[in-house]
C-alpha positions in Angstrom: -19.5 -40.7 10.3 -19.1 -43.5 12.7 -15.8 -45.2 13.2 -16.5 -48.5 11.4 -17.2 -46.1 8.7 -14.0 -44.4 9.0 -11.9 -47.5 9.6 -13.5 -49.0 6.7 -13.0 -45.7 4.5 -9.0 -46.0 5.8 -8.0 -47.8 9.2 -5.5 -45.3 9.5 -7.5 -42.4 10.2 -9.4 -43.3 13.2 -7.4 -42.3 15.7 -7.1 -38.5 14.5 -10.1 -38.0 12.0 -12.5 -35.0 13.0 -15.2 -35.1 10.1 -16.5 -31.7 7.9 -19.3 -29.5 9.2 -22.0 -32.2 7.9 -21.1 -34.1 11.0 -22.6 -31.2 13.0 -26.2 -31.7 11.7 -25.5 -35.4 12.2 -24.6 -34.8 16.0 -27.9 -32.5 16.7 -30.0 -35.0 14.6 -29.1 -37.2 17.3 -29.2 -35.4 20.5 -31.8 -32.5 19.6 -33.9 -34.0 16.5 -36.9 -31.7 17.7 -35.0 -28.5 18.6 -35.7 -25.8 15.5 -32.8 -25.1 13.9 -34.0 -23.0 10.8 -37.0 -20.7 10.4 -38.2 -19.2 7.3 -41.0 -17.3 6.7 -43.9 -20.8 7.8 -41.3 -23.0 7.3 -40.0 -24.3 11.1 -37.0 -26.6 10.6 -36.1 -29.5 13.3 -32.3 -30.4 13.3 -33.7 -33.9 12.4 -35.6 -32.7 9.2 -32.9 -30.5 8.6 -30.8 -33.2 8.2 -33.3 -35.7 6.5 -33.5 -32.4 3.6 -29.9 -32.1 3.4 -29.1 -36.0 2.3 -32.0 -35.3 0.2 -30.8 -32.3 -1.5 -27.2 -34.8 -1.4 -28.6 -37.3 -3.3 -29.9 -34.8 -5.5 -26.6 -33.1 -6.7 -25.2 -36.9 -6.6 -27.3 -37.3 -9.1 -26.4 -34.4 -11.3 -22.9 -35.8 -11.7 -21.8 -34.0 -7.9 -18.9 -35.8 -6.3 -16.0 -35.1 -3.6 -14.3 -32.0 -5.7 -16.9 -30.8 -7.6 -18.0 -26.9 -7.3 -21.9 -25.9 -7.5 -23.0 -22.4 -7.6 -25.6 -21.1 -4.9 -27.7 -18.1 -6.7 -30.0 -17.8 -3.9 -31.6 -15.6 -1.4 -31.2 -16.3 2.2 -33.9 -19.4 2.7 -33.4 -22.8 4.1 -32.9 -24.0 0.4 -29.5 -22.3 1.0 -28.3 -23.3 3.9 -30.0 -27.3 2.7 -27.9 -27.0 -0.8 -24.5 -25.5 1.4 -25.1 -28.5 3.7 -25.4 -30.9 1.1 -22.1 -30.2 -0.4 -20.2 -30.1 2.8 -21.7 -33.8 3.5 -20.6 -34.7 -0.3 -17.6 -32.7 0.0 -17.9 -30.7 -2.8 -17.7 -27.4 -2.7 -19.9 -24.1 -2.4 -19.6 -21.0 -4.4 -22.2 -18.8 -3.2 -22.8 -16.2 -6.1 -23.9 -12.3 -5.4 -26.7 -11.7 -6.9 -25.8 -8.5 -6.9 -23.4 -8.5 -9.6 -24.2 -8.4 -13.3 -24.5 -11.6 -15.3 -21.0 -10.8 -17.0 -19.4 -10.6 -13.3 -21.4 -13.9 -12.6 -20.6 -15.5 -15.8 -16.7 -15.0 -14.9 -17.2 -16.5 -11.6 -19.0 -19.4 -12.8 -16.1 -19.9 -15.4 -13.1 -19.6 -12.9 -14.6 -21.9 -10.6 -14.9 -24.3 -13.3 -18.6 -24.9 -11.5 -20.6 -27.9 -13.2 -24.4 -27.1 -11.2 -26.2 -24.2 -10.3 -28.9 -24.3 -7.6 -30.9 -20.8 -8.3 -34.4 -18.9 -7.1 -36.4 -18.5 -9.9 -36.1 -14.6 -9.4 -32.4 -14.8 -10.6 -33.0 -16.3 -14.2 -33.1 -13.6 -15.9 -29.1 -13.2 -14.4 -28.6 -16.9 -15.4 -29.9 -17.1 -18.9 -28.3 -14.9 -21.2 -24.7 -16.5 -19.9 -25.7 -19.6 -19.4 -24.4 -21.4 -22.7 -21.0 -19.3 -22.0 -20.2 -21.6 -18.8 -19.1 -24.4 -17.7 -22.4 -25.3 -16.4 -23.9 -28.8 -17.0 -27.0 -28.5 -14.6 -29.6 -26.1 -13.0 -31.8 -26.6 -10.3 -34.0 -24.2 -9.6 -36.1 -23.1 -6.5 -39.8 -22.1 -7.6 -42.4 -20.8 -5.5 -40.5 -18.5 -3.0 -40.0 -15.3 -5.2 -43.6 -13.9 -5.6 -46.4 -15.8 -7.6 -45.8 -16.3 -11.3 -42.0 -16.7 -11.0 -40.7 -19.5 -12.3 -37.2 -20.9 -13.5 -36.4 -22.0 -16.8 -38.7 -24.5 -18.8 -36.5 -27.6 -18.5 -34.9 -26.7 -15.1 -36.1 -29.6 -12.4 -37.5 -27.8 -9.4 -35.9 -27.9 -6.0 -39.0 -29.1 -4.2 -40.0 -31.6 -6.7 -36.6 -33.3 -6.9 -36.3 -33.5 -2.7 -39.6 -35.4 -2.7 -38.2 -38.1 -4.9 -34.9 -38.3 -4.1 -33.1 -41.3 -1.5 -33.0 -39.8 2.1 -30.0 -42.4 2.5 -26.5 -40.3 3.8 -24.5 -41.3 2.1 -21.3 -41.0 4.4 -19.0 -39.6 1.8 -15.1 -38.9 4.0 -15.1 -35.7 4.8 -12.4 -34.6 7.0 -11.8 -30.6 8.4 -8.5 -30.3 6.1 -11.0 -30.7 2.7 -12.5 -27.7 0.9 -16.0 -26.5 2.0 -16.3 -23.3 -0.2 -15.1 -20.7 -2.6 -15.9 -17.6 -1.5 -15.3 -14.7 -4.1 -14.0 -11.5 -2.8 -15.7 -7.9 -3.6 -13.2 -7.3 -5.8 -12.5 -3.5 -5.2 -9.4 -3.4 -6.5 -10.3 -5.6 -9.3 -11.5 -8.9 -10.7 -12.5 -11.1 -7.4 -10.4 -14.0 -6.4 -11.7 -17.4 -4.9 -10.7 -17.6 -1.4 -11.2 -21.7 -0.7 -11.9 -22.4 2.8 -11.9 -25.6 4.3 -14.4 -27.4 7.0 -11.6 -26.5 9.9 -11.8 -22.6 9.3 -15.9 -22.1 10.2 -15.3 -25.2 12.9 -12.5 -23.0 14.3 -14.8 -19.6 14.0 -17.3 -21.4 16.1 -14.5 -22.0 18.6 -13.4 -18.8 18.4 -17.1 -17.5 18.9 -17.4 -18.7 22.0 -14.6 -17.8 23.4 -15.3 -14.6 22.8 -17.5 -11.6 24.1 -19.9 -12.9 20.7 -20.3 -16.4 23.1 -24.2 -17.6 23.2 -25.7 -20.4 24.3 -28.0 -23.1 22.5 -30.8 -21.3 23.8 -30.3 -18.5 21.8 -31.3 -17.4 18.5 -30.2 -15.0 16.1 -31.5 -13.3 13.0 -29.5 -13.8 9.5 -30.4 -11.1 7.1 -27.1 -10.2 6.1 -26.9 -12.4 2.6 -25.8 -15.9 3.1 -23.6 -15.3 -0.5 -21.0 -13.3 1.6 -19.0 -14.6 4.4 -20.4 -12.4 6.7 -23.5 -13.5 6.6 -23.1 -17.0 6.5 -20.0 -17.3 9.5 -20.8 -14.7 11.6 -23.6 -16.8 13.6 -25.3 -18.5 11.0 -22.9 -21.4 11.2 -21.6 -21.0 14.5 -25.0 -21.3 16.0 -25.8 -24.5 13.7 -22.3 -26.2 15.4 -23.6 -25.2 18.9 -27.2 -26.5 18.1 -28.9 -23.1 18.4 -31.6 -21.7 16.2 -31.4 -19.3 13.3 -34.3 -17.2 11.9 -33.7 -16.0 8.1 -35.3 -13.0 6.3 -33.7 -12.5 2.6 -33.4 -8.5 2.7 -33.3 -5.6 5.2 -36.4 -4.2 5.6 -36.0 -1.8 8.8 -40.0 -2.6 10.1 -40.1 -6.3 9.0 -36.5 -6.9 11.2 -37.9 -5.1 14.4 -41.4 -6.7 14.0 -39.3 -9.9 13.9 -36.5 -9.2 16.8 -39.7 -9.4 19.0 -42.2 -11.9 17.9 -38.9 -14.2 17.6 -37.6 -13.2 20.6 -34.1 -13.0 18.7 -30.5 -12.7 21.2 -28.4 -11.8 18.6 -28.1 -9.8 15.8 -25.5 -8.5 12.7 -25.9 -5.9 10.6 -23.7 -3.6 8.3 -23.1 -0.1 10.1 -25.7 1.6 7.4 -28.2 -0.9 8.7 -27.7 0.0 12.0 -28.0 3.5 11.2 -31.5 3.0 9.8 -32.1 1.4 12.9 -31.4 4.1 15.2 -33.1 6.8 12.9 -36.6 4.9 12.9 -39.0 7.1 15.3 -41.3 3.9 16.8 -37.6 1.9 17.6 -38.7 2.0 21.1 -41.9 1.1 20.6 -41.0 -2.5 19.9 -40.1 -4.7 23.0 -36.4 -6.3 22.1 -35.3 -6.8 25.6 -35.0 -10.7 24.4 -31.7 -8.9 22.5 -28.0 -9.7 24.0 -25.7 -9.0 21.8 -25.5 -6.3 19.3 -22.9 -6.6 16.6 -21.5 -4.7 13.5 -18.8 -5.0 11.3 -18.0 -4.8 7.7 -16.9 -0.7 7.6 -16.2 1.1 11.0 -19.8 2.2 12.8 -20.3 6.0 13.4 -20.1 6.7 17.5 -23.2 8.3 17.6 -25.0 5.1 16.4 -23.1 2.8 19.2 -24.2 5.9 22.1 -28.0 5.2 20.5 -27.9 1.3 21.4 -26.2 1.7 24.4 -28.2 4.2 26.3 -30.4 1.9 25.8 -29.2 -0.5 27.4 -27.5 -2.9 24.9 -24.7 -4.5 24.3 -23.1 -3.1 21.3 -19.6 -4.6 19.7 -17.9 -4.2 16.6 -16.4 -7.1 14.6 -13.4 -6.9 12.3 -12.4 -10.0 9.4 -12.4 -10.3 5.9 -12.9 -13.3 3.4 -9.7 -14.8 3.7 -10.3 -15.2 7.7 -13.5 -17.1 7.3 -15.0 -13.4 8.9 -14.0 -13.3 12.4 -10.6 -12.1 13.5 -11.2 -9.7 16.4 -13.9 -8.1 18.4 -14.0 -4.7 20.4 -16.5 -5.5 23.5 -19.0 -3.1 24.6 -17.2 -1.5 27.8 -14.4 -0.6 25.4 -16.6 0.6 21.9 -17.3 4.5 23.1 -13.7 4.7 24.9 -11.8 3.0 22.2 -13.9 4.1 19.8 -12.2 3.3 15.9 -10.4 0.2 17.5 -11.3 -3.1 16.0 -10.6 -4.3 19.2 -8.6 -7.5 20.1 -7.8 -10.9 18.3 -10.0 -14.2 19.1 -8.2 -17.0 20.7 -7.1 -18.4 18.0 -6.1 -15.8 15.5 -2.8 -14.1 16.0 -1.5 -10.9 14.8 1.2 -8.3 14.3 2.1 -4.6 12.4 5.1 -4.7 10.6 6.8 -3.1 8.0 7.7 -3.5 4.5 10.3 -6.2 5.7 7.9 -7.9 8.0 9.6 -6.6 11.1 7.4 -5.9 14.0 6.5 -2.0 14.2 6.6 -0.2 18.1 3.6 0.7 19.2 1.6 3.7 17.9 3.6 3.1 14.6 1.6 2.5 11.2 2.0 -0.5 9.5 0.6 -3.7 7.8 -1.9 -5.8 9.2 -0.7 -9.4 9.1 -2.6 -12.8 10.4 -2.6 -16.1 10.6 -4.4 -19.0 12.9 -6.6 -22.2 11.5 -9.7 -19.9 11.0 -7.6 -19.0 7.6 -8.4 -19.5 3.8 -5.7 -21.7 2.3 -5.4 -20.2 -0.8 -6.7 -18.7 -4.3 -8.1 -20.6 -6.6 -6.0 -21.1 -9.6 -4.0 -17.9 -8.5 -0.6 -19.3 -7.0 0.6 -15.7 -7.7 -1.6 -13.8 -5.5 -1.6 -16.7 -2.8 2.0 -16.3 -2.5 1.9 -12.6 -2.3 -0.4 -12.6 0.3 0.8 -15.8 2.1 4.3 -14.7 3.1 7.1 -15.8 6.3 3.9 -18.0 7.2 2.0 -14.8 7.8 -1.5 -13.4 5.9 -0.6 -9.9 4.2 -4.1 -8.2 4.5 -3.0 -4.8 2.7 -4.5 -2.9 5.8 -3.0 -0.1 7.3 -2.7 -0.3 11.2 -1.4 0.4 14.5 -1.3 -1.2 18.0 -2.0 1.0 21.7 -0.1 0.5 24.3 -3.3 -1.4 25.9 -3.3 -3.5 22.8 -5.9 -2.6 20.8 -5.9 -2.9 17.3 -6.8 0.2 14.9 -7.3 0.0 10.9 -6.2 2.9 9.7 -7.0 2.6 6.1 -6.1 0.0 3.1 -2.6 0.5 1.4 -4.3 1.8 -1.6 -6.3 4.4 -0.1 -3.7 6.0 1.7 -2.8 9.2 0.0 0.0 11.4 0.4 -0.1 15.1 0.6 3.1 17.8 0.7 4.7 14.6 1.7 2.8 13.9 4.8 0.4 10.4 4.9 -3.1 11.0 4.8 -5.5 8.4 6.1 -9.4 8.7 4.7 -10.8 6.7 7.5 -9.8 8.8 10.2 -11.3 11.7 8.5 -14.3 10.2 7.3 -14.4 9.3 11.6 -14.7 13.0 12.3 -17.1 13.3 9.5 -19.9 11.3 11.0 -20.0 13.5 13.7 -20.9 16.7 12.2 -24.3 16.9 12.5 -25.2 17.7 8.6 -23.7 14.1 7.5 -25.4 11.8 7.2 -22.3 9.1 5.2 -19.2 10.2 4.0 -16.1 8.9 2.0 -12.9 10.9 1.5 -10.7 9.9 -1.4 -7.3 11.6 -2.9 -7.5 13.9 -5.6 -4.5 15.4 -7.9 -3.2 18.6 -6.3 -0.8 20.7 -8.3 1.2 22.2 -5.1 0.9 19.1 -2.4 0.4 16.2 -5.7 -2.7 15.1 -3.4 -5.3 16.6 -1.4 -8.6 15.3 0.8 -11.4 15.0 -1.1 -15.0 14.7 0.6 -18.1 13.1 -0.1 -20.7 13.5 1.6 -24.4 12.4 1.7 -26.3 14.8 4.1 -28.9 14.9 6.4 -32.2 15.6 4.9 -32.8 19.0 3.8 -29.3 20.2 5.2 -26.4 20.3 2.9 -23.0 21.3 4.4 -20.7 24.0 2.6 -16.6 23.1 2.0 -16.4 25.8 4.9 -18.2 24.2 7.5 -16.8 20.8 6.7 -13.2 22.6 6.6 -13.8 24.6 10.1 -15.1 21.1 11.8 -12.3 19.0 10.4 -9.9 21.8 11.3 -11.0 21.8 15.1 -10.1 17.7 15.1 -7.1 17.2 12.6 -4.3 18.3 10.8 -4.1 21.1 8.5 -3.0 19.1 5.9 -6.0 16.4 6.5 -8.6 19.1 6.6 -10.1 18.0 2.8 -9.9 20.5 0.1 -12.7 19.9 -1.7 -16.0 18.4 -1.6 -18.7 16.7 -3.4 -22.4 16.6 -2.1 -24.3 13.3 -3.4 -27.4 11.6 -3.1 -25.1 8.0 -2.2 -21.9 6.2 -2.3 -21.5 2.8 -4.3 -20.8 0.0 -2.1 -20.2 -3.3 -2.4 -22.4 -6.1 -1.0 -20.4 -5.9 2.3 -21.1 -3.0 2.6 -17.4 -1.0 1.9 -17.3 1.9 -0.3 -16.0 1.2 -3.7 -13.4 4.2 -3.6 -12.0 3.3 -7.0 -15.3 4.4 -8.4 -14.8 7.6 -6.9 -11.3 8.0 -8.2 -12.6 7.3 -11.3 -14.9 9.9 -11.3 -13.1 12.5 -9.4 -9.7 12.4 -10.2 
């Protein structure tokens, strides 16, 4: 937005207005109108027609009743008609729910109702999600992409398709005030503790996660490229280097699942610099027998994050030469709070590293002092990278939002070099005979016995301690452990009263879309 805009908007703003993240297409529009921005499948995206498609896709959701306020739901797979629909909000200032279509329509149905969402842009794929809860939401209007899900798939008779309604809409922006201090999104939280919450961010937190980006060991430059296939509905996916690289004017290649042979064909004809995937992915990575047989020496910067990454898969990428570091966030910090750099991810190896510029944090205790080094205690943050609140939940908002300080409900402790460690979350801490049991530090030794494969440990009921280590374990292929050998190992790294005391041998562990283990599953079925 120009300043006659904003002075004519209100004459008191110029001085001090920074606009919303739709004045960062606007900005490469100008400067770098033929640099690709977006590539999908054929589909090569400019930053000038990526901008021309987002004040179409604008005008579009305008005309479905969209204004400054409004939420609209983002059922899609990762494709430039995401990040098209997302950008149109932000330059409308309404606000995006990306939905997981991973849930079941009841889950989606309740997110579509809390939200209070009036329009839905979907892939025809996800209809049959849509329809049977459709008439039980709030929802006025669908949109739905056809043609991208396999032939024959189609949306909804009576649904306008996506395509169709860009080709007649106004390419006019339409310079809706925008300012970094308005909502951008609603971002629903895995909900493993329970029915997921709305974190609403606002256009300074993924401005300010850029920032952070490159001020980091993560920095690239507009040269680079990086490959999105974690899903764009989780903040993962869409702020670690999706948006950062479309504020620095660098290019983004999308692929809407992991597929271990389509992503390495695609590192190298792309010639992709960096790249995030979930620890599991990673792992798959590193097991593949022809992974050297694909050139990715184009590759900088190898990241993970979402649940801590085994040490044997980090040794795999870096004797071969890359640059392997593991991230640490969470919803409510717009993804990014910290980074452990790849000199340090062997040697401190279960650190989360150290805070981005802009994000400061402590330990304290259960009166928010500050805890001494080496001591356990809660994980609290804060910095303009974070959410501002709950949707319609002013309870849990000011649970978590306390002394001006974000209570994450992780477990941790500081070094005396300063790196961060998260032990485990509050409420999968158990206590045995008295004595604090973390699962994440056994599950830690657990990857490295060579018959595991995955692991989760969980609490059980114990008659003499009240709680004992539990293990589950998916093993190597063909090679199941016994309780013995899992208790001898654990016994030559930890405590007795760590070692677990029983164990479960399964074929996987439910996880959510972020990867995490959903240990209240577990519970459920083993306590």
């Amino acid at each position: 937005m120009t300043q006659e805009q904003i002075q004519q908007n209100d004459p008191g703003l110029s001085s001090h207005y920074i606009g919303g993240i739709g004045d960062w297409l606007r900005y490469h529009a100008w400067y770098r109108p033929d640099t690709e921005a977006l590539v999908y499948n054929d589909d090569r995206v400019t930053y000038a027609e990526l901008d021309h498609r987002v004040n179409l896709a604008a005008n579009v959701l305008a005309s479905k009743g969209v204004t400054k306020g409004s939420r609209v739901c983002l059922l899609m797979i990762n494709s430039t008609a995401f990040l098209e629909t997302f950008f149109a909000c932000a330059k409308l200032g309404a606000i995006a729910v990306p939905l997981n279509f991973r849930l079941s329509a009841k889950e989606l149905e309740f997110i579509i109702n809390d939200a209070e969402a009036s329009v839905v842009v979907y892939h025809a794929r996800f209809l049959p999600l849509l329809e049977p809860i459709r008439g039980d939401t709030t929802l006025q209007h669908a949109i739905v992409v056809n043609g991208e899900c396999g032939e024959g798939v189609k949306g909804a008779d009576g649904d306008p398709d996506y395509r169709e309604c860009l080709a007649g809409a106004d390419a006019t922006d339409r310079n809706v005030l925008v300012g970094q201090d308005d909502p951008l999104m609603m971002m629903y939280t895995s909900g493993t503790t329970g029915k997921p919450k709305g974190a609403l961010l606002t256009h300074a937190n993924p401005t300010w996660v850029a920032i952070n980006t490159q001020m980091s060991p993560l920095a690239f430059n507009t040269s680079d490229s990086t490959l999105t296939v974690a899903p764009l509905f989780h903040i993962g996916g869409l702020a670690i280097y999706t948006l950062p690289m479309l504020y620095c004017g660098a290019r983004i290649v999308l692929q809407p699942q992991f597929e271990p042979e389509n992503l390495l064909k695609t590192l190298e004809k792309e010639r992709i610099s960096t790249l995030f995937v979930l620890p599991a992915m990673w792992l798959m990575l590193s097991q593949r027998p022809d992974f050297d047989d694909y050139d990715l020496s184009s590759l900088k910067v190898l990241l993970s994050g979402g649940a801590p990454c085994p040490i044997t898969v980090i040794e795999f990428f870096q004797k071969r030469g890359f640059q392997f570091l593991e991230g640490f966030g969470m919803t409510e910090t717009c993804a990014s709070a910290c980074v452990l750099n790849n000199e340090n991810a062997v040697r401190k190896n279960g650190s989360v590293g150290k805070p981005l510029i802009h994000v400061q944090m402590r330990i304290v205790d259960e009166n928010d002092n500050d805890v001494a080094p080496g001591e356990t205690g809660e994980l609290v943050l804060r910095g303009p990278s974070m959410f501002r609140e709950y949707w319609n939940r002013p309870d849990a908002t000011a649970e978590e939002w306390r002394n001006g300080w974000f209570h994450s409900g992780d477990l941790a402790r500081q070094d005396d070099e300063g790196f961060y460690y998260i032990v485990d979350r509050k409420k999968d801490m158990l206590i045995s005979g008295g004595e604090n049991v973390y699962p994440t530090q056994v599950e830690q030794v657990l990857y490295r016995h060579p018959k595991v494969r995955d692991v989760a440990v969980i609490g059980v009921p114990d008659e003499k301690w009240g709680e004992v280590p539990m293990a589950l374990v998916v093993p190597e292929e063909g090679d199941e452990p016994t309780l013995e050998e899992i208790q001898t190992y654990c016994g030559e790294h930890l405590a007795r009263f760590k070692v677990p005391k029983h164990l479960a041998v399964v074929e996987e562990l439910p996880r959510t879309a972020t990867g995490k283990v959903l240990k209240r599953e577990l519970r459920k079925q083993y306590q």
